[in-house]
N, C-alpha and C positions, 0 to 999 in steps of 0.2 A: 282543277276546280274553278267554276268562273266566279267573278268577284260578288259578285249576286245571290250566291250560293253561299259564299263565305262567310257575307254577313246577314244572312238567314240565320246559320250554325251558331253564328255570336251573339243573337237578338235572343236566340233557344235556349243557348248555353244558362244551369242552372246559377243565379245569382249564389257570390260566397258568403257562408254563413259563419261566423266566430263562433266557436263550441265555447270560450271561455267567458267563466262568469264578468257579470259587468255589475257597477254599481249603478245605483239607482238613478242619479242625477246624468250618469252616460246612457241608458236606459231614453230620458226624453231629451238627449239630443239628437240619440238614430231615429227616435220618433219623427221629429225634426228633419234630418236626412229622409227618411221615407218620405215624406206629405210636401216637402217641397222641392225634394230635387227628383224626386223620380225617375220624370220623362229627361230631363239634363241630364241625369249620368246615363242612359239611356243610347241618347245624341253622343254621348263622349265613348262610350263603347264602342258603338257602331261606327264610329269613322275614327281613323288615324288624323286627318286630315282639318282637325276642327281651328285651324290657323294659331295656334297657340304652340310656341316654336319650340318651347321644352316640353311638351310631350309628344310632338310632330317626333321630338329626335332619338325616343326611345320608347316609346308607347307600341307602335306598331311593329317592334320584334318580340318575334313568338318565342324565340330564347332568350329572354329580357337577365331570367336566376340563369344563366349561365356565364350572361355577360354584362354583372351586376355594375361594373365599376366604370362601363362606359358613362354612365348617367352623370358623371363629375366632370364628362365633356359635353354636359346639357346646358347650365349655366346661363342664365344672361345677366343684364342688368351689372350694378355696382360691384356684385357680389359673384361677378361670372368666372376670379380666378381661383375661387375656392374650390381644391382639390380634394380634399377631406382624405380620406385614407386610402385613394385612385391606387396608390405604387405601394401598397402593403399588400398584406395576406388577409384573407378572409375570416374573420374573430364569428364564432356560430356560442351566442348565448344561449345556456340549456337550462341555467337554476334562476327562477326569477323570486324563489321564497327566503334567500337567504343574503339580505345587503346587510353587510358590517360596512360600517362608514369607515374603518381604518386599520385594518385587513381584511379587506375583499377576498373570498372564495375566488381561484379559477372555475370561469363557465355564467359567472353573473356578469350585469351589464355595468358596473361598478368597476370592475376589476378592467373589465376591456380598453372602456373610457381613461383610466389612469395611466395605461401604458403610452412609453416613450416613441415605440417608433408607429409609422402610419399602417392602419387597421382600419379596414372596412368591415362594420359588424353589424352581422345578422340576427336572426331568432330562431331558433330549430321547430317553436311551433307558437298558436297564440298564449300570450301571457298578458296579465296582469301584475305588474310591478309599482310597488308600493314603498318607496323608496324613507328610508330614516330618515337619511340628511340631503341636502343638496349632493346633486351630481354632476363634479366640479370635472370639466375633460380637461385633459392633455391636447393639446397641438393634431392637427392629420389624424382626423377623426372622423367618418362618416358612420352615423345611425341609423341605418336602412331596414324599413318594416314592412318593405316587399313581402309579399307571399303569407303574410301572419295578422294578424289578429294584436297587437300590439300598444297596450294602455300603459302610461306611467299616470299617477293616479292614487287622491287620497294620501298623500306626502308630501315634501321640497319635493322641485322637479330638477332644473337643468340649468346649468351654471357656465357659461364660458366666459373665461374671468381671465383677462391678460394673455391667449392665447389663440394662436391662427388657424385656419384653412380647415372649418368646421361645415361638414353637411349633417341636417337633420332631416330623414325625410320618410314620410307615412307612419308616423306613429299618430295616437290618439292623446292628447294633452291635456288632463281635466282635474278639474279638484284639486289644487296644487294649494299646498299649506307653508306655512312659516316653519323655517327649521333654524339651527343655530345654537350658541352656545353648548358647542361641541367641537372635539374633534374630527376633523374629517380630511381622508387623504387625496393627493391631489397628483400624484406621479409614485413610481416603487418607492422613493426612499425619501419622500418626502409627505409628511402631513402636519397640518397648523389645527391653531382655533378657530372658530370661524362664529364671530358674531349672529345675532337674528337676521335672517336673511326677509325678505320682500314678500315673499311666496310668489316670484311669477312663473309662470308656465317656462319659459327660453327667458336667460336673463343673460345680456350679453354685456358684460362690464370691460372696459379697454381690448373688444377685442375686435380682430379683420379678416374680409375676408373668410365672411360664413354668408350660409345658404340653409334657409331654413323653408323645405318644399314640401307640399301634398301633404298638411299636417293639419288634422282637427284639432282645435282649441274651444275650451269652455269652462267658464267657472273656476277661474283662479283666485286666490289670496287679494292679488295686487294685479299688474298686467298680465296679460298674455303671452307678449312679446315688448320687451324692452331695450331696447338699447342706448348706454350712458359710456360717458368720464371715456372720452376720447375715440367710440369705438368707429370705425367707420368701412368702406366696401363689404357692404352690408345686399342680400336681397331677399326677398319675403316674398315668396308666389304661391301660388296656387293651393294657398289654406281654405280652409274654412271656421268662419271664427261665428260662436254663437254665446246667447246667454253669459256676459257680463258688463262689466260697467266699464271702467277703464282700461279699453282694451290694447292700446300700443303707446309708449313713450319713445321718446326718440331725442338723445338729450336732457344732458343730468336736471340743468338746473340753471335760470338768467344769467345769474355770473360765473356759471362754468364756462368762461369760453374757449376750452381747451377743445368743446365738441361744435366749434367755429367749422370744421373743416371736415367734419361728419359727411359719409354720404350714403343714402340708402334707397334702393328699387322696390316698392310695394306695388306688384303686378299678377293680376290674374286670379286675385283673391275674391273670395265669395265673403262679405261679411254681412250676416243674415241675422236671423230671430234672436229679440232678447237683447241685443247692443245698445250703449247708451253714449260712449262719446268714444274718442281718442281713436280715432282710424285711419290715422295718427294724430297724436297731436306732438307738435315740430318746434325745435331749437334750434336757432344759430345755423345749421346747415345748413344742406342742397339735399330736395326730397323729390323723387322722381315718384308720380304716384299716376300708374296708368290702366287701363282697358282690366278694372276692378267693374265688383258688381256692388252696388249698395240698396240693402233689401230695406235696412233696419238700422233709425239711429233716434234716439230719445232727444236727449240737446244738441249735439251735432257729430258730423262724420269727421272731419277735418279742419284742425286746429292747430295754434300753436303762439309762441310768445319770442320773447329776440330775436327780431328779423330773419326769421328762417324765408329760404325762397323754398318753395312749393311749385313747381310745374304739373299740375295738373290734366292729365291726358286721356282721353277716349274711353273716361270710366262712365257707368251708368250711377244716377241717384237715381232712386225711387223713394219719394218720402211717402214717408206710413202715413195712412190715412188720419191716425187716431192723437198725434201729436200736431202742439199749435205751431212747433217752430219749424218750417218748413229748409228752412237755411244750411245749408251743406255746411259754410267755415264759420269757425267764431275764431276772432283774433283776442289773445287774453293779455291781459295784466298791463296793458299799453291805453293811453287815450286814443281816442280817433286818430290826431294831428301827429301820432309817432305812428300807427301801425298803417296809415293812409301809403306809409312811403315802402314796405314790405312788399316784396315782390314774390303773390300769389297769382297766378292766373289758369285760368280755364278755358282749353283748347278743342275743341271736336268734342266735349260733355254734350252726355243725354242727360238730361232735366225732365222727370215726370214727375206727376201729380202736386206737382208747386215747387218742387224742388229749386232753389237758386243760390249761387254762388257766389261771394263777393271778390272780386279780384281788385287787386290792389295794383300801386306798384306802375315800375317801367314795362308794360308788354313787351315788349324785345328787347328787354333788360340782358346784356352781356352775361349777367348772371345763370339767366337758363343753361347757357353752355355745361355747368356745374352741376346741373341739376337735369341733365338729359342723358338718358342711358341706354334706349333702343327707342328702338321706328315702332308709334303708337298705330294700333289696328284702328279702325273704323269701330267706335260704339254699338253700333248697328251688329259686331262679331260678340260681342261681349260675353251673349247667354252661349254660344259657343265654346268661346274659348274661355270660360270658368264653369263649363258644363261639369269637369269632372275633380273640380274644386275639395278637397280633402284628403282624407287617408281613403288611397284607394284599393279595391277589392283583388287585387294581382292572387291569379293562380299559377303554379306552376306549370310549365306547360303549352300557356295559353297566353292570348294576347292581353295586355294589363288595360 
């Protein structure tokens, strides 16, 4: 078949449809998805080849579900040794109606998350999981929402709290509530209390060495994505984050400077309609934040307080017509004359419709070396290479 031919077949090929119910607020985020990524994911179908090196590395095999656990040698950035459950067996969740927070059913996504050794876990079909309490994993864990239809949703969401080598990737992440004061189990033979929790979508507390990939986020509690209290090789790609307000922390808090030495890759993310600040906003570390798209940001995209360095690379702003503050960073809680000496800056940024950036700082401050994690695309690649920015449509069978 000539290559011409093939991606005719793929352009043809019926778009996948989720047969499972969705709630309302997930309803006008695929709105959302429809009206502005359209022709993007379109573009991201039709070529393998959209320079965007983790889905270059496994997007274009046609036996993707048969060789699920390559994708934990996709990786880049901070967060490139996280193996998640690569060297376990394959864990296929079938009950998404039945979470006990502290005996889990064999067959729910509870129960799989808690075990000891490394598990790579699937979905037998699409579900809607609505979860009690938080869902606090174990160690060697991948959550792969390949081939399904997959919301957690309308509950606590997802807890990695003290523990390593976490992938999350293609599920849908919305309505996430406050849970807590309860029990909940966290390994077979072990479960505690567990205070109010935050409500964030992925709340990553002391932990390393996680990948959180190709995941819709919207409308949490608290952030969407967080991470605090020491966590660090960290990377964040290829989401799509819509409709909330505080959408990423990074960094407990000014005097925690235990998260001094934090480090995290925000790449390739689409953050779109309805966002209002924290895309990230940065403590005390080294934040590598590159060839992102920014559609949508109310007061600003990227922020932060204790001298975090920030390397800023080959992302796109676009600022929204309808807001007065056109300014990518705000620096917080500092006078001019202390964050003047912060070392942000802005390398190969696309700047539209008034978009500008304040960079701070030593420009070839020793410090970037800390805060640099791969070779930044060309801005000019961006709508490319976050063409297919989300939880994507993978059918069996067929090329994802």
């Amino acid at each position: 078949m000539s290559i011409l031919l093939f991606l005719l077949l793929c352009f043809l090929a019926p778009t996948f449809i989720s047969s499972s119910p969705v709630q309302d607020p997930e309803l006008v985020v695929q709105e959302v998805h429809r009206s502005i990524n359209a022709s993007r994911r379109n573009l991201g179908f039709l070529s393998c080849g959209t320079g965007n090196p983790i889905d270059d590395c496994w997007r274009c095999d046609g036996n993707w579900e048969k060789n699920r656990q390559r994708l934990a040698d996709c990786a880049i950035g901070f967060g490139k040794h996280a193996i998640g459950g690569r060297d376990g067996k394959i864990y296929v969740v079938t009950d998404s109606g039945n979470d006990d927070p502290v005996n889990p059913k064999p067959g729910t996504l509870r129960h799989a998350v808690i075990q000891n050794e490394p598990l790579w876990i699937i979905f037998a079909r699409d579900m809607v999981i609505q979860l009690k309490e938080e869902l606090i994993m174990n160690s060697f864990k991948t959550i792969d929402g390949r081939g399904a239809s997959v919301h957690i949703a309308g509950g606590p969401c997802i807890t990695i709290q003290y523990v390593t080598n976490i992938i999350i990737h293609g599920l849908n992440i919305h309505d996430c509530k406050q849970g807590g004061n309860a029990y909940v189990r966290d390994s077979p033979k072990h479960f505690g209390w567990r205070t109010i929790s935050d409500g964030d979508g992925v709340s990553i507390f002391g932990g390393s060495h996680v990948w959180v990939d190709h995941c819709s986020l919207s409308n949490c509690n608290d952030g969407l994505i967080d991470a605090i209290h020491g966590s660090t090789a960290i990377t964040i790609s290829n989401n799509y984050m819509t409709h909330h307000n505080k959408v990423m922390l990074l960094g407990h808090s000014d005097s925690f400077t235990q998260d001094k030495n934090m480090q995290v890759t925000i790449a390739f993310n689409h953050f779109g309609e309805g966002l209002v600040q924290r895309m990230p906003r940065c403590r005390h570390g080294y934040f590598h934040v590159v060839n992102n798209d920014y559609t949508h940001w109310e007061m600003y995209a990227i922020g932060g307080s204790a001298s975090p360095t920030i390397n800023s690379q080959g992302n796109r702003f676009l600022a929204p017509n309808d807001i007065f503050n056109k300014e990518v960073t705000k620096h917080e809680d500092a006078p001019e004359s202390q964050w003047k000496s912060w070392n942000w800056r802005s390398e190969g940024d696309l700047m539209l419709n008034g978009a500008f950036f304040t960079a701070t700082g030593a420009g070839s401050s020793s410090s970037y070396a800390k805060a640099s994690s791969l070779g930044a695309r060309p801005s000019s690649l961006v709508s490319s290479i976050t063409s297919g920015a989300g939880a994507l449509g993978c059918r069996k069978g067929k090329h994802c």
